[in-house]
C-alpha positions in Angstrom: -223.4 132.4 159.6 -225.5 130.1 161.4 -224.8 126.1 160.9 -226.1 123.3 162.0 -224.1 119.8 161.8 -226.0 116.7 160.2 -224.0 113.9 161.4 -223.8 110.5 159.4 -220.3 109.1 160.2 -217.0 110.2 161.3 -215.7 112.4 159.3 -214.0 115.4 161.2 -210.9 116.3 159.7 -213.1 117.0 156.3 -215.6 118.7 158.6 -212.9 121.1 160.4 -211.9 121.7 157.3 -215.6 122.7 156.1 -216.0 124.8 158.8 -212.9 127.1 158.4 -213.7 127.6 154.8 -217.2 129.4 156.2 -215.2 131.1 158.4 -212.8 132.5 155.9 -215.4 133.4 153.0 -218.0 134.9 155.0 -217.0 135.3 158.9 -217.4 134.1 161.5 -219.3 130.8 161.6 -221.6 130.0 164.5 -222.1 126.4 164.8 -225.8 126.0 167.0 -225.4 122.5 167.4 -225.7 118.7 166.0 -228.3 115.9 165.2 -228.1 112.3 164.3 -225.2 111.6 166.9 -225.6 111.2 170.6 -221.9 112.7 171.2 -219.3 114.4 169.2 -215.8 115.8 169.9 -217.1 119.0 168.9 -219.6 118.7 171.9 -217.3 120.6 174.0 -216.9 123.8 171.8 -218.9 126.8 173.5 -220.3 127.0 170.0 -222.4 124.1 170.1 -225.7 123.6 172.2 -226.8 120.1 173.5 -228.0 117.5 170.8 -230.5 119.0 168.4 -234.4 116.6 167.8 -234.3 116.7 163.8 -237.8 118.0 164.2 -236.8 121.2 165.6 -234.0 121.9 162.7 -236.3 123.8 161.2 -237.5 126.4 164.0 -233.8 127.0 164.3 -233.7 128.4 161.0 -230.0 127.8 160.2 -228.2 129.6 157.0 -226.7 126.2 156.7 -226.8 122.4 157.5 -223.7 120.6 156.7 -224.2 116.9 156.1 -220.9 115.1 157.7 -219.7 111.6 157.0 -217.3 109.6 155.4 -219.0 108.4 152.6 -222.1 110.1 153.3 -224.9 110.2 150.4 -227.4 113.2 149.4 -230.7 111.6 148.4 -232.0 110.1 151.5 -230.9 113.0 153.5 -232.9 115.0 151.0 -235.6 112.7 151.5 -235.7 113.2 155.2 -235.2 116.5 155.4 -238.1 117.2 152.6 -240.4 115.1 154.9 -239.2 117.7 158.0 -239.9 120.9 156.1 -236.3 122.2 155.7 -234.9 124.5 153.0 -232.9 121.9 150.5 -230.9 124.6 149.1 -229.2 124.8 153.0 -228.1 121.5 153.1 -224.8 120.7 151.6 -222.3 117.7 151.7 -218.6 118.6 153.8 -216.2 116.9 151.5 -218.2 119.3 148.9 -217.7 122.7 150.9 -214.0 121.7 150.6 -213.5 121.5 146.9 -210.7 124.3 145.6 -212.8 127.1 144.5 -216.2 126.5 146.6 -218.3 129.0 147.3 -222.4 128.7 148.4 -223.3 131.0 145.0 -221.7 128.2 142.9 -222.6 125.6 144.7 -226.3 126.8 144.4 -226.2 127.5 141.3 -224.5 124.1 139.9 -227.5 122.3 142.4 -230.2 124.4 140.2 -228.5 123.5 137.0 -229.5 119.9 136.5 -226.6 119.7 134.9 -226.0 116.4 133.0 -222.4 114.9 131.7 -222.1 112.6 129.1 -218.4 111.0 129.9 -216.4 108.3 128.2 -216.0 106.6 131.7 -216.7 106.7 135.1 -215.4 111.0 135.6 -219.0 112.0 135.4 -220.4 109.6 138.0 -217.1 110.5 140.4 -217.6 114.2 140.1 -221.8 113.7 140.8 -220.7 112.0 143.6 -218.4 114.5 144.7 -220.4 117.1 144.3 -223.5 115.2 146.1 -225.5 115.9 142.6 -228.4 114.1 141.6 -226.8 111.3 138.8 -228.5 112.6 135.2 -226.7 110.8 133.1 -226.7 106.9 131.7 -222.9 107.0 131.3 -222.1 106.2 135.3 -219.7 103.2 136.1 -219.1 102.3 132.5 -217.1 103.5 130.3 -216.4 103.9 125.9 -213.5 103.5 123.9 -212.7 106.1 122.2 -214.0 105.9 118.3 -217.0 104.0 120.4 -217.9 107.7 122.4 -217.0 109.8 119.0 -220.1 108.0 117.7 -222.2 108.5 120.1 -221.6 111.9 120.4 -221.9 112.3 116.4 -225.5 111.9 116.6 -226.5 111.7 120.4 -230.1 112.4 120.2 -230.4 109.4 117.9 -228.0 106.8 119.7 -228.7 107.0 123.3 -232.7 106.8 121.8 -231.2 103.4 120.6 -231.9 99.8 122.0 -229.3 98.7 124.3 -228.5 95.1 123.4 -225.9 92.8 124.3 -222.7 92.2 122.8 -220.5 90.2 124.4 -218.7 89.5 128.3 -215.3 91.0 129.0 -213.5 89.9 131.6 -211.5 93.2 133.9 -208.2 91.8 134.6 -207.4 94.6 137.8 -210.6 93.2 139.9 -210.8 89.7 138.2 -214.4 89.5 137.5 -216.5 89.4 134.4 -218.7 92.4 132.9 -221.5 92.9 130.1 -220.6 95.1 126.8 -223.5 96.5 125.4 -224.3 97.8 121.8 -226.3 100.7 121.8 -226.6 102.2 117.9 -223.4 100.7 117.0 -221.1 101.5 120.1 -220.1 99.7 122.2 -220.6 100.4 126.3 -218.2 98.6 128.4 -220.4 98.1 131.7 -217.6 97.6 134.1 -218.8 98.3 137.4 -222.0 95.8 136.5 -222.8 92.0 137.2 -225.2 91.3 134.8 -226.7 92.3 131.7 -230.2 92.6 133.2 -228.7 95.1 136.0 -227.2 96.9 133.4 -230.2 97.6 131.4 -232.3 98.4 134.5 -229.4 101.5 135.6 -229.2 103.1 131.7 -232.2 103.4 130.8 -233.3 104.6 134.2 -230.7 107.2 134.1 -231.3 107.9 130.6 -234.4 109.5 130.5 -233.1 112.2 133.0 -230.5 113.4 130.8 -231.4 117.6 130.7 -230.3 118.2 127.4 -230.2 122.2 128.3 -227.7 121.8 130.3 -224.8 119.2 129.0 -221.1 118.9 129.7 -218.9 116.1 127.4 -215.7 114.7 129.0 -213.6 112.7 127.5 -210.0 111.5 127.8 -207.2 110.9 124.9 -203.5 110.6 124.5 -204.0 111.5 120.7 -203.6 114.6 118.9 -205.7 113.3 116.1 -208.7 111.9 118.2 -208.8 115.6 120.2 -209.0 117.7 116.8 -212.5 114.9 116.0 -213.6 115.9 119.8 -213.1 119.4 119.0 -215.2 119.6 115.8 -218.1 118.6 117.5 -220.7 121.4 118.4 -221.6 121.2 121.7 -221.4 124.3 124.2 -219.4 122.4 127.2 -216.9 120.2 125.8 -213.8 118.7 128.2 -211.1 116.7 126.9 -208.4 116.2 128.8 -205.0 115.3 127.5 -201.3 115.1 128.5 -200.2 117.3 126.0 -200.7 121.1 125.2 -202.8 122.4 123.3 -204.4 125.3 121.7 -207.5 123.5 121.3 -210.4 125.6 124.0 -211.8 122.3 125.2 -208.2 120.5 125.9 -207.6 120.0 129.6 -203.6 119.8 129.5 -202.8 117.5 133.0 -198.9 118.1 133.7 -196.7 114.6 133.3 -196.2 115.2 136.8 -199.3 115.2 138.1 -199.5 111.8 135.9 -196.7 110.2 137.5 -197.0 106.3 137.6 -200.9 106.4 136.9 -202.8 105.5 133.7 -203.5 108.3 132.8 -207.4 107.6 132.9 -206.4 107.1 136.5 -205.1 110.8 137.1 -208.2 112.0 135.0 -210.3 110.0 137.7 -208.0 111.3 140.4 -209.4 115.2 139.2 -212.6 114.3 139.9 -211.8 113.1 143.5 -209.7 115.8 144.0 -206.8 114.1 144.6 -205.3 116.0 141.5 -206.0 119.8 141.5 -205.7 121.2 138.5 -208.6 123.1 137.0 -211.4 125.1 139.3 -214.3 122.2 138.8 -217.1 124.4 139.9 -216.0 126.7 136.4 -215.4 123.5 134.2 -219.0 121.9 135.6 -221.1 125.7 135.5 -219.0 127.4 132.2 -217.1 125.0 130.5 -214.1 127.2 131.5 -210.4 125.9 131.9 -209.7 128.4 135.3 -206.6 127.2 136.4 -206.2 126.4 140.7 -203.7 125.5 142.5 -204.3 124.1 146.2 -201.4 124.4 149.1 -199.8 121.0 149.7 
């Protein structure tokens, strides 16, 4: 397999990582070079060439380009490379090569999904971040209580065609600052990770109208037996709930009390989706619906 680093930032732990993953799904991995980055401790490695002109990536026709960098974001290296002629479907995020259960079939087959996820909070714009996916969904860095989402998702088509309208400020005691809550249809959206109500508007309805509604997951989160069994009755084809108790339920995502530890336990839900708790294979939850069971090394 031929690969070619894109380099945004340090990030070479998660890229070494990366790297041997290739190596142990599909052989040996031949790395032809890098571009972006004038040096690199890799520079050294027989496998790479000099420094690679972005304008020649494409000639070199690479099976891969790996995007490397801390924090490093997929649409404006999408943007560039589009404007260079490269193959979008090659280029793919390292922190996302390293998720339990990766492979470049699933991976290309989640990217040509447009898959959108309705969550209660902030899981769905974590795991699109994760995953370097584009964000389809209006329900990123906010998040529902839980009767508030149930009605919502009762009648989606009509709600989230709703006027949002202001409700009220709440002030979010763990990073002392104030935040809208919106009314949309009767629910109430709790826009935490938002200044202003104006911003706030802008970002849902943006992100509404490219909700793919051939291709939805629902998430949500309870400690309640009761409020799962309501979850459960609703008829959609993906449905994840996870809870800290077992069930027989198919959509209930049982996360261990040890895995929970001191967290909240919307913390270790958000913990899943920055795979910092491994307990489910994501790419099978995000592409099926399916509650595939992994466990990762420690």
């Amino acid at each position: 397999m031929r690969v070619v680093i894109w380099y945004r930032s340090p990030n070479y732990q998660v890229l070494s990582i990366a790297l041997g993953v290739l190596n142990r799904l599909y052989g040996s991995t031949q790395v032809l070079g890098f571009t972006n980055v004038p040096e690199s401790p890799y520079s050294k490695n027989k496998n790479f060439s000099s420094s690679i002109p972005k304008n020649e990536l494409a000639s070199l026709k690479p099976d891969i380009i790996i995007v490397s960098g801390a924090d490093a974001s997929m649409p404006p290296v999408l943007d560039e490379a589009r404007s260079l002629g490269l193959d979008l479907e090659k280029i793919i995020l390292d922190r996302v090569v390293c998720i339990p259960g990766f492979t470049l079939e699933k991976y290309r087959r989640l990217r040509r999904s447009n898959l959108s996820i309705l969550s209660q909070n902030c899981w769905g714009g974590l795991i699109y971040h994760s995953f370097g996916l584009p964000f389809l969904s209006p329900t990123v860095n906010i998040y529902f209580k839980e009767r508030d989402f149930l009605q919502l998702l009762s009648d989606p088509l009509r709600t989230l065609d709703a006027e949002l309208r202001f409700y009220a400020t709440a002030f979010d005691e763990d990073d002392q600052r104030h935040y809208p809550v919106m009314s949309l249809g009767g629910s109430k959206i709790h826009m935490i990770h938002y200044d202003d109500e104006k911003s706030a508007r802008i970002k849902w309805e943006d992100r509404r109208l490219r909700l793919n509604w051939y291709n939805l997951l629902v998430m949500m989160y309870t400690e309640q037996q009761e409020i799962l069994e309501e979850f459960d009755r609703l008829p959609f084809g993906k449905k994840v709930c996870f809870v800290p108790f077992e069930s027989d339920s198919d959509c209930a995502f049982f996360i261990p009390p040890e895995l929970v530890r001191r967290r909240k336990f919307y913390e270790a839900v958000n913990d899943i989706a920055v795979n910092k708790i491994f307990c489910f294979d994501l790419w099978d939850m995000l592409l099926y619906g399916l509650r595939t069971p992994i466990k990762v090394n420690s």
